[in-house]
Structure formats: C-alpha cells, structure tokens
C-alpha positions in Angstrom: 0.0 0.0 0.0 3.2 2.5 0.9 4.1 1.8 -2.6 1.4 2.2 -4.2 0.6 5.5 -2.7 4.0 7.1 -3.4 3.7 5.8 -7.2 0.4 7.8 -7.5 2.2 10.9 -5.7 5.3 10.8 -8.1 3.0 10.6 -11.1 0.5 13.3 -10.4 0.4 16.6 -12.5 1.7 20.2 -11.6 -0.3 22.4 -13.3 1.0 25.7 -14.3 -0.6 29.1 -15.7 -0.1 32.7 -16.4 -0.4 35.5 -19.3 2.0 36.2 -22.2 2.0 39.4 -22.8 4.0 42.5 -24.8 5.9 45.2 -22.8 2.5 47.6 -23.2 0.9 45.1 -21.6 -1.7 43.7 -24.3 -1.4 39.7 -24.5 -0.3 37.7 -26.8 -2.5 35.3 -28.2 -0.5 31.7 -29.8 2.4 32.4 -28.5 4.2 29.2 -27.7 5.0 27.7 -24.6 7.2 24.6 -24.3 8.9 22.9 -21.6 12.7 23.3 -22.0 14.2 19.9 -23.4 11.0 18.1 -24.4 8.1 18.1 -26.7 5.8 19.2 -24.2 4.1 22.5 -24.3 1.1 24.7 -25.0 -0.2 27.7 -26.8 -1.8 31.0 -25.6 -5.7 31.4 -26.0 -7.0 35.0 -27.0 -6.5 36.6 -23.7 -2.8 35.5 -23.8 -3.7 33.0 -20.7 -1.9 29.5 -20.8 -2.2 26.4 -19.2 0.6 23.7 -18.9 0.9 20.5 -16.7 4.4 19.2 -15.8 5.9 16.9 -13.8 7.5 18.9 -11.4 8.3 22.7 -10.3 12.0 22.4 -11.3 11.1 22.5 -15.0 12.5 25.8 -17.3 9.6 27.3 -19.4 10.6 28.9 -23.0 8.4 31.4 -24.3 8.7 32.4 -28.2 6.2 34.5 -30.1 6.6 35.5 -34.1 8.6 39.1 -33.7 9.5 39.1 -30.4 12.5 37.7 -28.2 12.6 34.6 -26.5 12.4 34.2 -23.4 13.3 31.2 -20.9 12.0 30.9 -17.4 12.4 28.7 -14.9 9.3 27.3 -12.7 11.1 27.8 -9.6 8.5 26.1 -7.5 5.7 28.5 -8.7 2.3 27.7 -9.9 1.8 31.0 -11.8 4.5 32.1 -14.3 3.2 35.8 -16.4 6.2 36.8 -19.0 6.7 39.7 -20.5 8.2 39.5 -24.0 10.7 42.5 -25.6 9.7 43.0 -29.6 13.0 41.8 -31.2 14.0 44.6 -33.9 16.3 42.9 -37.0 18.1 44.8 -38.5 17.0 48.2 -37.8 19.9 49.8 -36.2 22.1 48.6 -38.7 24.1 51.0 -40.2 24.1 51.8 -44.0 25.8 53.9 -46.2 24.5 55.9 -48.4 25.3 58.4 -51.2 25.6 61.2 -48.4 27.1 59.5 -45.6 25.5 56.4 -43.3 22.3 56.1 -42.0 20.1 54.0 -39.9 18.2 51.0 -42.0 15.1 52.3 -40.4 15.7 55.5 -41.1 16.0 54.7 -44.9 12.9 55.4 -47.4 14.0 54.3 -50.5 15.2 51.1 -51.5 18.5 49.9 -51.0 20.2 46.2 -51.0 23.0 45.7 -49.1 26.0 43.0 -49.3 28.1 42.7 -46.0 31.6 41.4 -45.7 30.5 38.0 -44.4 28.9 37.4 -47.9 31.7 38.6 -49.5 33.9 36.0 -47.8 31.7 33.2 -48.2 32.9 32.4 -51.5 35.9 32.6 -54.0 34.8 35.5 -56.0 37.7 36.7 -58.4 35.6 39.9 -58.7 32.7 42.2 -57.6 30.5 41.4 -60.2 30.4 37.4 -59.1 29.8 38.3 -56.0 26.7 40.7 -56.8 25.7 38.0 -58.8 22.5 36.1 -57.3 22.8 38.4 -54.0 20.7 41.1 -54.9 17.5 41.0 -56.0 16.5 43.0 -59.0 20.3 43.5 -60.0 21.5 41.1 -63.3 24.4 40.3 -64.2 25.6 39.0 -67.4 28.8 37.9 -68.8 30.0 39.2 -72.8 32.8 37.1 -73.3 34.6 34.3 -71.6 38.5 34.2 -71.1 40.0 34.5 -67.6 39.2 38.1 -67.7 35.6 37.8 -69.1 34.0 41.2 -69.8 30.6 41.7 -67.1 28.2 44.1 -67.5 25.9 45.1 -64.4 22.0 46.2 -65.0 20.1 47.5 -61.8 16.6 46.9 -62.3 16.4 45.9 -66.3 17.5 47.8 -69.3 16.2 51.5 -68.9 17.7 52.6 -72.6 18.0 51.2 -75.7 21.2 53.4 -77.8 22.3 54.5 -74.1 24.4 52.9 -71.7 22.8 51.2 -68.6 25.7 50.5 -66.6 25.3 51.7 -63.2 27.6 54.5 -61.2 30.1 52.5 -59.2 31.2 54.9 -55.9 34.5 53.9 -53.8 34.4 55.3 -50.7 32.8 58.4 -52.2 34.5 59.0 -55.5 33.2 57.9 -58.7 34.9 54.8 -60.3 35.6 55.2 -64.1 37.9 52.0 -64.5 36.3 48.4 -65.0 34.8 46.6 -61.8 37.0 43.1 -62.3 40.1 45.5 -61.4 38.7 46.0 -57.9 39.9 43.5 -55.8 37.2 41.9 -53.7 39.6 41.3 -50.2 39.9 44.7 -50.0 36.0 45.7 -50.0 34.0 45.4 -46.6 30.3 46.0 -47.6 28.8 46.9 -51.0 25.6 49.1 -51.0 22.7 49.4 -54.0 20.4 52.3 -54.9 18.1 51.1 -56.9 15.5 53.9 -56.9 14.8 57.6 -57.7 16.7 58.4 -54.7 20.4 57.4 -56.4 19.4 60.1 -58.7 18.5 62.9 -56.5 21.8 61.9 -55.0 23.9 62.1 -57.9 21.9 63.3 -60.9 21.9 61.6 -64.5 24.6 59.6 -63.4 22.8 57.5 -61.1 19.9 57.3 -63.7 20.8 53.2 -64.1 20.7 52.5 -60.1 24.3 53.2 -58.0 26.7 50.6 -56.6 28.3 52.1 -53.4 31.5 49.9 -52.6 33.3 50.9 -48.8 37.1 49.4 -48.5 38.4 48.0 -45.5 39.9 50.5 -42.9 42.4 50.3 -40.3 40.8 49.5 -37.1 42.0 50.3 -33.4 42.8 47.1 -31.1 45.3 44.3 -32.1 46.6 43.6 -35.4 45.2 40.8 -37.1 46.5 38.4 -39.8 44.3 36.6 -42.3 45.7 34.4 -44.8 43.4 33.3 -47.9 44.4 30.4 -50.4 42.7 28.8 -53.4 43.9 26.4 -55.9 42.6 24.2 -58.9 42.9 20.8 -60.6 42.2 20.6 -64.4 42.2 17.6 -65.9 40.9 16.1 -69.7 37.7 14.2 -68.9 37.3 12.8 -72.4 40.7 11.5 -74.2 40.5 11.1 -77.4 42.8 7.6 -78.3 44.9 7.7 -81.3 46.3 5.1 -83.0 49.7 4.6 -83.4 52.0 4.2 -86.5 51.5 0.2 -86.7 47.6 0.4 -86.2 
C-alpha cells in the first residue's frame, strides 16, 4: 500500500498558468509555450492566458512569439509564471551607407540592397561582379565574353535605354569609379551598397539614372593587429581522351 501510494504521488500533475503578454501590456494570443528539453508545451488562448501541466516545479519554461525575443524561465516552484516578451528589432539599427554618408536602416525610405563582408567572404569570388551576382535582388548580371578576364556588364533593375548605356555609377568610398569593376579586388571591399531607386538620382543626378553601386574598402581598425591568410587552388584535368592510333595500327 506504501508503494502504491507514493507511485500515485510521483505521477500526479503540476499544473502551471499565467499570461504572455508584450511590454504595453496587451497579451499575446498563440504564443508558444514549451517545456525546455522536451516536446511538451502549449499555446496562448485569446487573452494570452496558458495552461501547462508538468511533472514537477524544477522545470525551465521557453516562451517564443513571431517578432518578439525569446524568453526562458524557470518554474522555480511556482504555480503562476506571467512573461513579458521584448519585440526583437532585426536589423534596424544597422548601419548603411548611403550616397551622403551612413544612415540608420530604419531611417532609410527608399530602397536599398546591401551586401556585407561575411557574404563577400563566403565564397571565392575573383571579382565584384560574381559576388553581386544572385545576391541582390533586381540586380542582373551578365557575362560578354569568356576568357580568364571575361567582360561583365551590371544592370540595376532591367534595361532602362535602348542606344544609351545602362551600366550603373560605381562609388569607392565616395568617388566615382571610371575604371572596369573586375580591377577591384574583392579582399579589400568590406560591404557593397545598392540604390536602386529615384533616390540614387537625386543623389547624384543623370549619373545614377541606371541604379548606384556604393563599394566601402576596408579600414584600419584600433585594437590588435590581425593576420588573415586566404588560399585557393585548382585541378584541371581532360575528362574525355581522345585515343589515337599509333604508327602500326
């Protein structure tokens, strides 16, 4: 009987509740409420109110809800656990540059399409152009001719002239680029910025008529001196052979 009673203890449900709701204080209704480590959890009704049943009071509750920051509590021998989730902002306070200087992402009204240094780095691009290349949306590129320095030509948002050229204003760290784009070594660029909008011409008149490509170099940087080494090489082979006969066949 001794051990049939503590079984039934050890098994019974703990039953926990509370109210998910946003730092103005309205609730959050579906946010999600799991129990750290396993399968088991719950969802918010209307009025942000849960209701979970767990094993024990030493469990950690995580709390998640589309736009907002995670949050993981633990029980802590409580029977009502309210959470209060902070909105996460992605992205926002990111720094841009743009044809006047660098603003705020937020801050930003007309359209611009960023590549960051991590990108950059992700693969072996021998030039700007391969790296734009799939990355940004409405921007094509398409190669002329082939060679090991093949000639690419950049169109922001389609063809916008038929006899006139619709190559786009390249900007180094604030000076118009007149040379080809392939001469620009990729290592040495840290982010590349597009307008694509009216705004690139307000900015810089006729010129940025075909959309603006707003390449910042790498700068020295206070704290210890770092060292990166980068190395590529190929293999080339003949996949198909053709086999010759020789003098007696």
């Amino acid at each position: 009987m001794l051990f049939l009673a503590s079984t039934s203890v050890y098994a019974q449900k703990i039953t926990i509740t509370g109210i998910v709701s946003d730092e103005s204080g309205s609730p959050l209704p579906g946010s999600t409420v799991l129990v750290k480590g396993t399968t088991v959890g719950t969802t918010a009704d209307v009025n942000g109110k849960y209701s979970l049943d767990v094993n024990n009071r030493d469990v950690t509750l995580v709390f998640s809800f589309l736009g907002y920051i995670t949050q993981e509590v633990p029980v802590q021998n409580r029977s009502t656990v309210n959470v209060i989730l902070e909105q996460e902002v992605l992205g926002l306070d990111e720094v841009v540059v743009v044809g006047y200087g660098t603003q705020k992402r937020s801050d930003i009204t007309g359209t611009v399409a960023s590549i960051s240094k991590e990108r950059l780095e992700m693969a072996p691009n021998l030039n700007i152009a391969q790296a734009i290349q799939g990355s940004i949306p409405g921007v094509m590129v398409s190669t002329n001719s082939g060679g090991t320095n093949p000639d690419q030509t950049i169109m922001v948002r389609g063809r916008n002239s038929i006899l006139a050229d619709n190559d786009p204003l390249i900007v180094v760290d604030g000076i118009p680029y007149e040379g080809n784009i392939s001469d620009i070594n990729p290592n040495d660029v840290e982010a590349i910025e597009v307008l694509k909008d009216a705004s690139a011409a307000a900015i810089y008149g006729s010129r940025g008529a075909n959309g603006v490509l707003l390449v910042t170099t790498k700068q020295g940087k206070a704290g210890k001196i770092n060292i990166a080494y980068e190395g590529k090489y190929s293999i080339q082979k003949i996949t198909k052979k053709a086999d010759y006969l020789t003098g007696p066949e």
